[in-house]
Each structure stands twice: as structure tokens, then as C-alpha cells.
DRENPA-3360 file (N, C-alpha, C; in nm, 2 decimals, always signed):
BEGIN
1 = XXXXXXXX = +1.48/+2.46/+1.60/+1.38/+2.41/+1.51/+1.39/+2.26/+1.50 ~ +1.29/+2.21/+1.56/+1.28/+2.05/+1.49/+1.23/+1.98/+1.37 ~ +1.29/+1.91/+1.31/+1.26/+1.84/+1.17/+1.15/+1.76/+1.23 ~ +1.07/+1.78/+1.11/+0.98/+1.69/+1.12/+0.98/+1.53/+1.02 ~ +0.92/+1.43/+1.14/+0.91/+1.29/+0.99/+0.81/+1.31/+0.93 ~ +0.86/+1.22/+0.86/+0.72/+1.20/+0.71/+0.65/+1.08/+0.77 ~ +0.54/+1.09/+0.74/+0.41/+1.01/+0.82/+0.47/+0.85/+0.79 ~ +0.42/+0.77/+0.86/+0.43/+0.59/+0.76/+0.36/+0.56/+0.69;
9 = XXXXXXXX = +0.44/+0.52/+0.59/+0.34/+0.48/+0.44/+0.24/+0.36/+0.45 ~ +0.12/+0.34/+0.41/+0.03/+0.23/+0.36/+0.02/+0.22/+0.23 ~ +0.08/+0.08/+0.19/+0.09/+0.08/+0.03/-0.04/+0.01/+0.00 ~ -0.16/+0.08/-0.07/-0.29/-0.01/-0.09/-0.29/-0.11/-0.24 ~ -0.32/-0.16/-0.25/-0.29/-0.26/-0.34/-0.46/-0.36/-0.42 ~ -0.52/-0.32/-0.51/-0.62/-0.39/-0.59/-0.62/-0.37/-0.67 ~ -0.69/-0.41/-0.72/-0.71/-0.42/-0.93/-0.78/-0.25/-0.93 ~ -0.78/-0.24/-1.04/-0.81/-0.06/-1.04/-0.97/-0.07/-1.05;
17 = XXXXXXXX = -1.03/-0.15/-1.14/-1.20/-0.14/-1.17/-1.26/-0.21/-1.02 ~ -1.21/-0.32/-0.98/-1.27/-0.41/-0.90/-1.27/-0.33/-0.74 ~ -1.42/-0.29/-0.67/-1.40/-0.30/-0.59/-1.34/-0.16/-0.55 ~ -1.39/+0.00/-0.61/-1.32/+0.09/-0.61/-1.42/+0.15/-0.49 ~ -1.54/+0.18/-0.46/-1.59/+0.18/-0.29/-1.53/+0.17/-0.20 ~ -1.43/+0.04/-0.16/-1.39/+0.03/-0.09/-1.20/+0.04/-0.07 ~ -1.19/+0.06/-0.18/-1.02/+0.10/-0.22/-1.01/+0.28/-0.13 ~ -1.15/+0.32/-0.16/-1.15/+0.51/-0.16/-1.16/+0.53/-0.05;
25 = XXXXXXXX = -1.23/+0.41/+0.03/-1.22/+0.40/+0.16/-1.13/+0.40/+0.28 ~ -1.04/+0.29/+0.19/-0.88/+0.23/+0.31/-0.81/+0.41/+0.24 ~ -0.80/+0.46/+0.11/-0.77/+0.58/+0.10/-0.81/+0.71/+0.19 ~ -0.94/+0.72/+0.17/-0.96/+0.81/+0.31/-0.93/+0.82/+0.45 ~ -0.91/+0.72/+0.46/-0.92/+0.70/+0.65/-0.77/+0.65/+0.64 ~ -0.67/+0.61/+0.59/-0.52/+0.64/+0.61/-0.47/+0.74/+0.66 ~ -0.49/+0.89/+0.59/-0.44/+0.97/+0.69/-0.55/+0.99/+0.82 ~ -0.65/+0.96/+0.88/-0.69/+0.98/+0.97/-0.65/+0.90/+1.07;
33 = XXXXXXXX = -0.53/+0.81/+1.05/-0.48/+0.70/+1.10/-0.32/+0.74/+1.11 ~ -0.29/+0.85/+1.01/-0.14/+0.89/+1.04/-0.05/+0.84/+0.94 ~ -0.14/+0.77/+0.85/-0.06/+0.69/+0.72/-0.08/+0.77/+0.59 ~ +0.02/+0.80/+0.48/+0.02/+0.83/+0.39/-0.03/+0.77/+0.31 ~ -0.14/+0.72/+0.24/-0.13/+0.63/+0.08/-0.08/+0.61/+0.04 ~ -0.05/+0.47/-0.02/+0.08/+0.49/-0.17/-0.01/+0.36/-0.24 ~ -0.02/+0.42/-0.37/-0.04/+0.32/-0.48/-0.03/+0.28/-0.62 ~ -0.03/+0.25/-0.70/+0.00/+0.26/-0.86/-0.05/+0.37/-0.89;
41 = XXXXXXXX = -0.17/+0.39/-0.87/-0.22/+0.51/-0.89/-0.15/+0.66/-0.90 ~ -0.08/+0.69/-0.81/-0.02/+0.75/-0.78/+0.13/+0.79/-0.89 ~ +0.18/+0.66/-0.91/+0.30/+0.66/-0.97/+0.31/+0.68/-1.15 ~ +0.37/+0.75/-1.24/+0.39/+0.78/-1.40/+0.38/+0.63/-1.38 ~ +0.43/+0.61/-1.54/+0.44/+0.47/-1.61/+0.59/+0.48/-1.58 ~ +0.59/+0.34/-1.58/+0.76/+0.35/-1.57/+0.80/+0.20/-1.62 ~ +0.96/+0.20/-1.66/+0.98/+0.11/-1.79/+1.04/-0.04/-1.67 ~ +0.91/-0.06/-1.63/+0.94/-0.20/-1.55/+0.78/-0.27/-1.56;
49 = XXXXXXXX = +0.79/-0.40/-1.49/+0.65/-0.43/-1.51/+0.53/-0.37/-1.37 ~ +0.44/-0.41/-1.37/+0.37/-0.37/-1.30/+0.40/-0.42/-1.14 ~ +0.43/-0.62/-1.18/+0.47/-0.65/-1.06/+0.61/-0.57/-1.01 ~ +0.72/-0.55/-1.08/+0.80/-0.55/-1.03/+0.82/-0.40/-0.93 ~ +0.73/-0.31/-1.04/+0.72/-0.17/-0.93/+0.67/-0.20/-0.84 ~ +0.54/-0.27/-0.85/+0.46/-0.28/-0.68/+0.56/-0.31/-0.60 ~ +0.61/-0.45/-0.61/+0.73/-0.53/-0.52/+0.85/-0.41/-0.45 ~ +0.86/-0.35/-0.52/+0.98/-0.22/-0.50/+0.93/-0.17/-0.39;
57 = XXXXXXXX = +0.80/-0.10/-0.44/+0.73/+0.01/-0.37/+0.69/-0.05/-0.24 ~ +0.64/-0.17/-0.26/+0.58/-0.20/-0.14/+0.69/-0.23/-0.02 ~ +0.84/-0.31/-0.10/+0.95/-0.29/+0.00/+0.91/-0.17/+0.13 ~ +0.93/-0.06/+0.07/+0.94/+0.04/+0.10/+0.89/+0.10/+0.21 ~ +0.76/+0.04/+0.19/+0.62/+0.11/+0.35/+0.63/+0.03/+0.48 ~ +0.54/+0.09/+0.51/+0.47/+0.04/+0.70/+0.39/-0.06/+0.69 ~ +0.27/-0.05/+0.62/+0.22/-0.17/+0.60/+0.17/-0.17/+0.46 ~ +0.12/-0.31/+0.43/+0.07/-0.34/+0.31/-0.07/-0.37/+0.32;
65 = XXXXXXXX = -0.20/-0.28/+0.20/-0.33/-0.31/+0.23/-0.35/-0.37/+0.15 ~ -0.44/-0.47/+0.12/-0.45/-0.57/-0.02/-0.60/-0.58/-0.03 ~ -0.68/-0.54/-0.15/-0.82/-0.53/-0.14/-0.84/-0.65/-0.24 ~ -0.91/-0.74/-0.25/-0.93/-0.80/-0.33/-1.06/-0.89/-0.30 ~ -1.13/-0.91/-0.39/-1.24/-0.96/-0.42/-1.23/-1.12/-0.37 ~ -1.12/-1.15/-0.46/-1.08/-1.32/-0.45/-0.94/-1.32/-0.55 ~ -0.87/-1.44/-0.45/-0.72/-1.43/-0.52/-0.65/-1.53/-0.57 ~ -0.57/-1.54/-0.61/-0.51/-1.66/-0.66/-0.33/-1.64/-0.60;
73 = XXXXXXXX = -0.24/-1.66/-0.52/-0.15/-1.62/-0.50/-0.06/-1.68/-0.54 ~ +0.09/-1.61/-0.65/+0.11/-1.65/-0.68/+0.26/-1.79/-0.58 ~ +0.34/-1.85/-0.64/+0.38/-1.94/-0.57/+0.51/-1.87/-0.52 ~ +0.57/-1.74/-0.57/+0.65/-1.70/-0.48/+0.62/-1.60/-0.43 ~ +0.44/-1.60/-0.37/+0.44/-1.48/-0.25/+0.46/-1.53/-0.11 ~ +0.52/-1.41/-0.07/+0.59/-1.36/+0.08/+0.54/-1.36/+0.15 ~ +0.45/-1.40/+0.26/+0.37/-1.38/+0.35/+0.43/-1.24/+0.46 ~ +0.33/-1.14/+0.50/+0.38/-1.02/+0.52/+0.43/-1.04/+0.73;
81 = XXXXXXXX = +0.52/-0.99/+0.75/+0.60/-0.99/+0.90/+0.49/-0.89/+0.95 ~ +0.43/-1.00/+1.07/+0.33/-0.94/+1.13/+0.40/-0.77/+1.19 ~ +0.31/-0.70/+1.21/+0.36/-0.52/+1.21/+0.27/-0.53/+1.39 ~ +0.35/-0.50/+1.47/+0.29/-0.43/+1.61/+0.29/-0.30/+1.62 ~ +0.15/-0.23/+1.67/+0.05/-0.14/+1.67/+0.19/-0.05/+1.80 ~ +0.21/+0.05/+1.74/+0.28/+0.20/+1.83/+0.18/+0.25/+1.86 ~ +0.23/+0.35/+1.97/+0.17/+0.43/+2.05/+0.25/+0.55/+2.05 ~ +0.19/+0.67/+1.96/+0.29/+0.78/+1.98/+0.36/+0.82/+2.14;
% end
């Protein structure tokens, strides 16, 4: 019997009101791409801040999806390590 993996994560990432058309969007067509979702949404409350869960979680994934309208970034963001495209 072979084990199977768990798909690669896409952590989606926007404000919750702003822009939910196109949030449900990058959600839909993730797994049609082989990617799991992950987002706040998803997760209970939990006794940390908001940034600091995202930061955690987003460690975590394959890639990072960022929706946003217009941004202001803060002075210690990370610019993300470009990801090259696999071929099952």
C-alpha cells in the first residue's frame, strides 16, 4: 500500500469584506491546481495576534496568495523566494 501526500498548501491572504469575488475565486481554482487553501478563515480564534498567526501559518505553505485592493507594506516585510513551477 502506498501513502499518500497531502496536496501543497496556498495560504490566501486579504482583508475579509474587501474584495470577496475574487478571494472565492483564488479559493475555487486551488484545488483545481492541486493546492489546498489555507486562510484565517479557516482557523478558531486563537490567543495570538492576527499578524502573528498569519506569519506562522504562512511559514508553513507552498505559496503565498495576497489579494489586495492597495497596500501599504509594512517595514519588516519579507519579500517572498521566488517558487519554480513542478511537473508531476
Amino acid at each position: 500500500m502506498t501513502q499518500q501526500s497531502s496536496p501543497p498548501r496556498a495560504f490566501i491572504s486579504s482583508t475579509s469584506i474587501d474584495l470577496p469575488e475574487y478571494r472565492q475565486e483564488v479559493v475555487d481554482t486551488c484545488p483545481t491546481m492541486g493546492y489546498m487553501p489555507l486562510g484565517m478563515r479557516y482557523w478558531p480564534a486563537q490567543d495570538a495576534t492576527a499578524e502573528e498567526v498569519c506569519l506562522r501559518k504562512a511559514d508553513g505553505t507552498n505559496v503565498f496568495i495576497g489579494i489586495w485592493r492597495s497596500a501599504i507594506l509594512p517595514a519588516n516585510w519579507r519579500r517572498a523566494r521566488p517558487v519554480a513551477a513542478r511537473s508531476a
